[in-house]
TORKOL-154110 format. One record per residue (C-alpha): residue in one letter; x, y, z. Coordinates in steps of 0.5 Angstrom, whole numbers, plus 500, padded with zeros to 3 digits. Example, Ala and Ser with C-alpha at 12.3 -4.5 7.8 and 13.67 -1.06 7.14 Angstrom:
2
+---------+------+-------+-----+
! residuo ! east ! north !  up !
+---------+------+-------+-----+
!       A !  525 !   491 ! 516 !
!       S !  527 !   498 ! 514 !
+---------+------+-------+-----+
***
This chain:
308
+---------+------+-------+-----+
! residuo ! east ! north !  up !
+---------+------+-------+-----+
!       X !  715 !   298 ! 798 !
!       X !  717 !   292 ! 801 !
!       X !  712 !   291 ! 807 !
!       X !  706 !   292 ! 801 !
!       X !  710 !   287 ! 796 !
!       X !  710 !   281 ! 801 !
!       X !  704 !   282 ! 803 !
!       X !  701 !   283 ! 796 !
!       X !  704 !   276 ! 795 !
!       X !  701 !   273 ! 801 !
!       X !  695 !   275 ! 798 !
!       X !  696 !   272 ! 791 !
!       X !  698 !   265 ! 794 !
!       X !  692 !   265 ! 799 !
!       X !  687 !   266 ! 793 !
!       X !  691 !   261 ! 789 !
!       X !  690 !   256 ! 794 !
!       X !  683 !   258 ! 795 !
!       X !  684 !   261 ! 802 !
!       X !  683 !   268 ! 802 !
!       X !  677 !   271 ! 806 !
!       X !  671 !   275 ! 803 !
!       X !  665 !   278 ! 807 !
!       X !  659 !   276 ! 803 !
!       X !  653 !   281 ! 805 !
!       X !  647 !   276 ! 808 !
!       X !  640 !   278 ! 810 !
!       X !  635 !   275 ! 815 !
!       X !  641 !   272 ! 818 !
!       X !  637 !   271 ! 824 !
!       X !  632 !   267 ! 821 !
!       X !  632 !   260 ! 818 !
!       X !  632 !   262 ! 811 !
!       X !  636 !   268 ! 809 !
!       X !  638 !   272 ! 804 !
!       X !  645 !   272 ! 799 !
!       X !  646 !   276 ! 793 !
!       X !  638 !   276 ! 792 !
!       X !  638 !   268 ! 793 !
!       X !  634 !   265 ! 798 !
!       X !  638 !   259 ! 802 !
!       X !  638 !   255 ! 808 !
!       X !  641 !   258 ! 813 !
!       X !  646 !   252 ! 817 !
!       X !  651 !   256 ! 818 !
!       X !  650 !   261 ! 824 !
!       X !  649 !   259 ! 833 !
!       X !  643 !   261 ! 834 !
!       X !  640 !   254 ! 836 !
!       X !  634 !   256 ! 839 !
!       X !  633 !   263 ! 834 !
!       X !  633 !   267 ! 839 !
!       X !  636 !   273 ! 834 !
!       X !  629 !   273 ! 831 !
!       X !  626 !   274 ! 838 !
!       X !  621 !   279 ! 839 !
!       X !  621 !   280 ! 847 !
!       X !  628 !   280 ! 846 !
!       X !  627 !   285 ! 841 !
!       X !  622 !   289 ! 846 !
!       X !  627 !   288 ! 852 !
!       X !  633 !   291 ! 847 !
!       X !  629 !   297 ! 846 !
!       X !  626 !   298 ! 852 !
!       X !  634 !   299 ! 854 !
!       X !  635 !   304 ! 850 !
!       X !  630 !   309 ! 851 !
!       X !  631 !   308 ! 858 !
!       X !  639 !   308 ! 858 !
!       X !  640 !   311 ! 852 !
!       X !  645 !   308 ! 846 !
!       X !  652 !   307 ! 849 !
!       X !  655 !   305 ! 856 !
!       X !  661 !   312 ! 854 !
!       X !  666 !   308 ! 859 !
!       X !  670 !   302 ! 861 !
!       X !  666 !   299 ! 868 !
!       X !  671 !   301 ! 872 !
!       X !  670 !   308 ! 871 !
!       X !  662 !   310 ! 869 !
!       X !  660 !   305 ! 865 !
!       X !  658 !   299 ! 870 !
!       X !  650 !   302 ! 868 !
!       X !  645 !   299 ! 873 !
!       X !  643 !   293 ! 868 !
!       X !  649 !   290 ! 869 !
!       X !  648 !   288 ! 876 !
!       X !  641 !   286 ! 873 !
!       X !  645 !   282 ! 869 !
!       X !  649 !   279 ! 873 !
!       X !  645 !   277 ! 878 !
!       X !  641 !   273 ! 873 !
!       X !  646 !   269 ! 870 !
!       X !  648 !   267 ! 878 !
!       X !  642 !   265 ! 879 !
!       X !  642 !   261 ! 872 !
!       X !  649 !   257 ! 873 !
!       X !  648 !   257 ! 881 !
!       X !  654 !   260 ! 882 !
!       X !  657 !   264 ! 887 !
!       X !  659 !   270 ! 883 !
!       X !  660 !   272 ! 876 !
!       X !  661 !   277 ! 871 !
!       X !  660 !   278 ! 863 !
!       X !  665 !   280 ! 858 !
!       X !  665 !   284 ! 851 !
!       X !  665 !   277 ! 847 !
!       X !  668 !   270 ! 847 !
!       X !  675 !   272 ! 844 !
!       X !  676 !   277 ! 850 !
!       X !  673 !   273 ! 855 !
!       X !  679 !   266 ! 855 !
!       X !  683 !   272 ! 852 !
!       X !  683 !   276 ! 858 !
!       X !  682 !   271 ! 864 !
!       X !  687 !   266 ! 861 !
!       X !  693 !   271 ! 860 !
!       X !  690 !   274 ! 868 !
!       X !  691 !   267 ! 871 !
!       X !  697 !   263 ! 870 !
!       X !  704 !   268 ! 870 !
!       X !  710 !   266 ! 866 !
!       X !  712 !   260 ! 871 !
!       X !  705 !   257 ! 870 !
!       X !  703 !   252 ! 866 !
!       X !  697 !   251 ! 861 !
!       X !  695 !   245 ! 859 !
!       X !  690 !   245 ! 852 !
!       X !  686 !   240 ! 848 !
!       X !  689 !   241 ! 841 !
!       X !  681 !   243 ! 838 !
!       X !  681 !   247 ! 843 !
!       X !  678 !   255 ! 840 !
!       X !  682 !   260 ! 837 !
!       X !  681 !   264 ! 843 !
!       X !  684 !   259 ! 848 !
!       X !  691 !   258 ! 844 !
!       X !  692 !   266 ! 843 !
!       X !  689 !   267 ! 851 !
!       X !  695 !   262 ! 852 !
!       X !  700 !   265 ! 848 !
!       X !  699 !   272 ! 852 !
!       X !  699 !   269 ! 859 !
!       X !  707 !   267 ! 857 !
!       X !  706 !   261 ! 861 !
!       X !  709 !   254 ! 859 !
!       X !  703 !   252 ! 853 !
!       X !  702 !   244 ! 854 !
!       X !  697 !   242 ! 849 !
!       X !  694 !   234 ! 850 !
!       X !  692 !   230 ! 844 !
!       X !  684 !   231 ! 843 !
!       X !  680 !   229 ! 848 !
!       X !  687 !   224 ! 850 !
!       X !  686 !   224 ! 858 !
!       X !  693 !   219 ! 858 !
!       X !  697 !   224 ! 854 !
!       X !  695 !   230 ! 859 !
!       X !  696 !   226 ! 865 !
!       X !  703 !   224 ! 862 !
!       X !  704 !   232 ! 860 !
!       X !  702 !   233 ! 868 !
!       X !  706 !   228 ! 871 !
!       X !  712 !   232 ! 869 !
!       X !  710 !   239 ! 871 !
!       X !  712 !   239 ! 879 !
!       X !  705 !   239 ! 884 !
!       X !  707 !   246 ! 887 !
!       X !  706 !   250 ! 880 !
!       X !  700 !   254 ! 879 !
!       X !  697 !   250 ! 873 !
!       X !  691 !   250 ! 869 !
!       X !  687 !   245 ! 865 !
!       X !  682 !   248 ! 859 !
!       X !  678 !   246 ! 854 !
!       X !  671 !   247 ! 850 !
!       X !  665 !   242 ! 853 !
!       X !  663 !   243 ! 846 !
!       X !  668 !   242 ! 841 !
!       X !  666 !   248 ! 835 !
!       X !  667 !   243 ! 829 !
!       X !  667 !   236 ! 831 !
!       X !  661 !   237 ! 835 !
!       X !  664 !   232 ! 840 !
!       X !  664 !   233 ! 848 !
!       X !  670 !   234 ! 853 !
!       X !  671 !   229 ! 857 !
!       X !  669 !   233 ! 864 !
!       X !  668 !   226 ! 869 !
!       X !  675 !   225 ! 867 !
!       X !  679 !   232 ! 867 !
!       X !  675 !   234 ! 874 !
!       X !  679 !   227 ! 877 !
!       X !  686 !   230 ! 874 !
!       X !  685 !   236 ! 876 !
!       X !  684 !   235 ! 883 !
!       X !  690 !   229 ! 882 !
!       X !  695 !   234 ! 880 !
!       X !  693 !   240 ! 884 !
!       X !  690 !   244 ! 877 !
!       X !  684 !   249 ! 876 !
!       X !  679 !   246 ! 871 !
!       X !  677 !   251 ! 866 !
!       X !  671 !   250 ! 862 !
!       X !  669 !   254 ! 855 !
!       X !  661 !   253 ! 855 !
!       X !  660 !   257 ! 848 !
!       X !  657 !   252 ! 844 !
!       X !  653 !   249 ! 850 !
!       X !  650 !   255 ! 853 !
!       X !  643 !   254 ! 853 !
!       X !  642 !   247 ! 849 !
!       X !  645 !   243 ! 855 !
!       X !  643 !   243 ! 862 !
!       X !  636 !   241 ! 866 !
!       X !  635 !   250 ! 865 !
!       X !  640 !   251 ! 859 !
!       X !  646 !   253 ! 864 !
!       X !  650 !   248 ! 860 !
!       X !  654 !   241 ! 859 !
!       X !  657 !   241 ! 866 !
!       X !  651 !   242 ! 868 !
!       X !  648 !   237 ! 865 !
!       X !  653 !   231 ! 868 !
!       X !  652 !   235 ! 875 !
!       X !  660 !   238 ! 875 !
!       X !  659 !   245 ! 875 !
!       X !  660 !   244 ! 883 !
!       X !  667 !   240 ! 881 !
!       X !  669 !   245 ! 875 !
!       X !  673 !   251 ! 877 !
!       X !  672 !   257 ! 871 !
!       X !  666 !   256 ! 867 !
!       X !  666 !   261 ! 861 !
!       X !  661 !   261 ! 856 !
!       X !  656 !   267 ! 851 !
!       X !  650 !   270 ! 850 !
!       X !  652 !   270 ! 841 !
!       X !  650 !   264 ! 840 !
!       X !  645 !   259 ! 843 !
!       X !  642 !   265 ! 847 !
!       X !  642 !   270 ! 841 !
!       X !  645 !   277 ! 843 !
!       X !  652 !   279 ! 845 !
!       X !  658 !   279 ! 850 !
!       X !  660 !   273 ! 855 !
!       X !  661 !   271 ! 862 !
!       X !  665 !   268 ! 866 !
!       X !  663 !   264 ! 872 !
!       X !  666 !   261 ! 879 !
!       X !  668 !   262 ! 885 !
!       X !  668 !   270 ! 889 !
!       X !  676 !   270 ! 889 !
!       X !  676 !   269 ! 882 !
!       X !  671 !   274 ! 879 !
!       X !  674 !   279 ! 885 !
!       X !  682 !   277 ! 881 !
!       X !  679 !   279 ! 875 !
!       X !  676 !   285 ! 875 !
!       X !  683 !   288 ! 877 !
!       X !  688 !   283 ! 873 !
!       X !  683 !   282 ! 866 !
!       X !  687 !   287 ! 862 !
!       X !  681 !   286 ! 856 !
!       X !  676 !   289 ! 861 !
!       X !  680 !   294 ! 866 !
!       X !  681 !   298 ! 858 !
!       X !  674 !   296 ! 854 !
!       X !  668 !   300 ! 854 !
!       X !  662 !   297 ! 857 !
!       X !  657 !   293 ! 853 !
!       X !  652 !   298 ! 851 !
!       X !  645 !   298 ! 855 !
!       X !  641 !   295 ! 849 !
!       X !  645 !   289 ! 848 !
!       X !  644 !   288 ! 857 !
!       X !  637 !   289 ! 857 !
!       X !  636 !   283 ! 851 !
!       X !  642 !   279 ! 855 !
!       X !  637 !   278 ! 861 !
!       X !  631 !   277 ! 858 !
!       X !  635 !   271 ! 854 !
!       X !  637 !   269 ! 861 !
!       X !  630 !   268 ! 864 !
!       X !  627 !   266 ! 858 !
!       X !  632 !   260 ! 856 !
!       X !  630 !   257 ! 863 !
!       X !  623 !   255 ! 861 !
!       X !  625 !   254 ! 854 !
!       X !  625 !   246 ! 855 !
!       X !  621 !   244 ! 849 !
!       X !  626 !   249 ! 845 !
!       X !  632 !   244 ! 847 !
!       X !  628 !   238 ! 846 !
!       X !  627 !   240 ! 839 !
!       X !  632 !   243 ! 838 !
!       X !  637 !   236 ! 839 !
!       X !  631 !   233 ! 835 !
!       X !  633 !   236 ! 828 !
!       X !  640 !   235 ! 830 !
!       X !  639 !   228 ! 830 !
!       X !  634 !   228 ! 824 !
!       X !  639 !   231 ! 820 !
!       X !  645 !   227 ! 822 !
!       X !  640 !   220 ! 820 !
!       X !  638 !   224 ! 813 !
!       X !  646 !   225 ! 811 !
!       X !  648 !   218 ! 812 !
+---------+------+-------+-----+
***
């Protein structure tokens, strides 16, 4: 068959040029050394900044859940699925961001995949960093809005690109805070002035500073006092805060739009209650964990002295 030949051949090509992809089966990812094929090794390569994963109260609160609410959420929120540690959930991470409304997503992915492609219609215009995430770009794609993406981190090339798109138009500006491979910041000072110069939204990817930026950890938007300024703040539980799923938040108009345009969450079940309770106990416990960060950026900075 043709289809099993090309993609037999595809495979071959990727393997020759050593990019074809295994899973490797690994224990006590969660902690600092973990284990591969039976070799202990040091584990720099997982998000779990503060070693949440491992937690033993969030363990509790996990378990906790589950005897209570039992395994699965059996629907969609929209139908029975919206259990009652959803509102507890979200009201902690309300009053964690300081925002007036919010709501959690299943995962990252489907969080900017559904609130971008909800957001701009076909006639709308998406402006992107080029490093921005995966999820971003394919969220962008689905929108079948007009994609413009600007040089990283270049707030000339991105006020050239909005300078030609006409005022009126619906626009959004998007961009990680904390770029995943580089590790460098968005500049939020100067995208707060050029949405506000060319009548964009201003949405903001948390993911990677989630819990590490922050006064409380609520993240670096929050850290440079902007959170007032940016219109869509989306980030995750699975990194920083050790559990699963993602949030967004903003103002009451665009949680209430999303609800009934996000297609990702209208048509997925809900997060089980196991994952909800252990989501909370990450929310209160991260607010007093100011010595974790500060330690954290410690190691950081002593890792990057020793590797030069």
């Amino acid at each position: 068959m043709y289809w099993e030949e090309d993609i037999k051949r595809e495979l071959a090509y990727l393997d020759e040029i050593f990019q074809k992809r295994h899973l490797v089966t690994t224990e006590f990812a969660e902690q600092p050394w973990l284990t591969v094929n039976g070799h202990k090794m040091l584990n720099l390569a997982s998000n779990n900044y503060l070693g949440y994963a491992g937690d033993k109260g969030l363990k509790k609160a996990m378990s906790d859940a589950v005897m209570t609410y039992g395994i699965g959420a059996t629907a969609s929120r929209l139908i029975v699925g919206n259990h009652s540690l959803y509102e507890k959930a979200e009201k902690a991470l309300v009053n964690w961001k300081k925002a007036e409304a919010g709501l959690i997503i299943n995962s990252g992915y489907n969080a900017n995949l559904g609130i971008i492609s909800a957001l701009v219609p076909r006639n709308g215009f998406i402006f992107s960093d080029k490093l921005n995430h995966a999820s971003i770009i394919d969220g962008a794609l689905l929108s079948r809005a007009k994609l413009q993406r600007y040089r990283h981190n270049d707030m000339n090339h991105l006020e050239n690109l909005l300078k030609k798109v006409p005022l009126e138009s619906r626009k959004l500006i998007v961009t990680d805070t904390v770029f995943s491979m580089d590790g460098d910041f968005a500049k939020l000072e100067d995208l707060v002035k050029l949405k506000e110069q060319y009548n964009a939204l201003l949405m903001v990817d948390e993911a990677h500073a989630s819990g590490v930026y922050g006064k409380n950890g609520e993240g670096y938007a929050h850290f440079l006092d902007l959170q007032d300024k940016i219109d869509i703040q989306m980030g995750t539980f699975s990194k920083a805060l050790g559990s699963f799923g993602a949030y967004v938040t903003g103002k009451q108009w665009l949680i209430d739009y999303l609800k009934n345009r996000m297609r990702g969450f209208i048509y997925s079940t809900a997060l089980p209650p196991a994952i909800l309770g252990a989501i909370t106990a990450a929310i209160e416990k991260v607010q007093q964990d100011t010595e974790r960060r500060a330690l954290l950026q410690q190691h950081a900075l002593f890792f990057r002295k020793a590797l030069t």
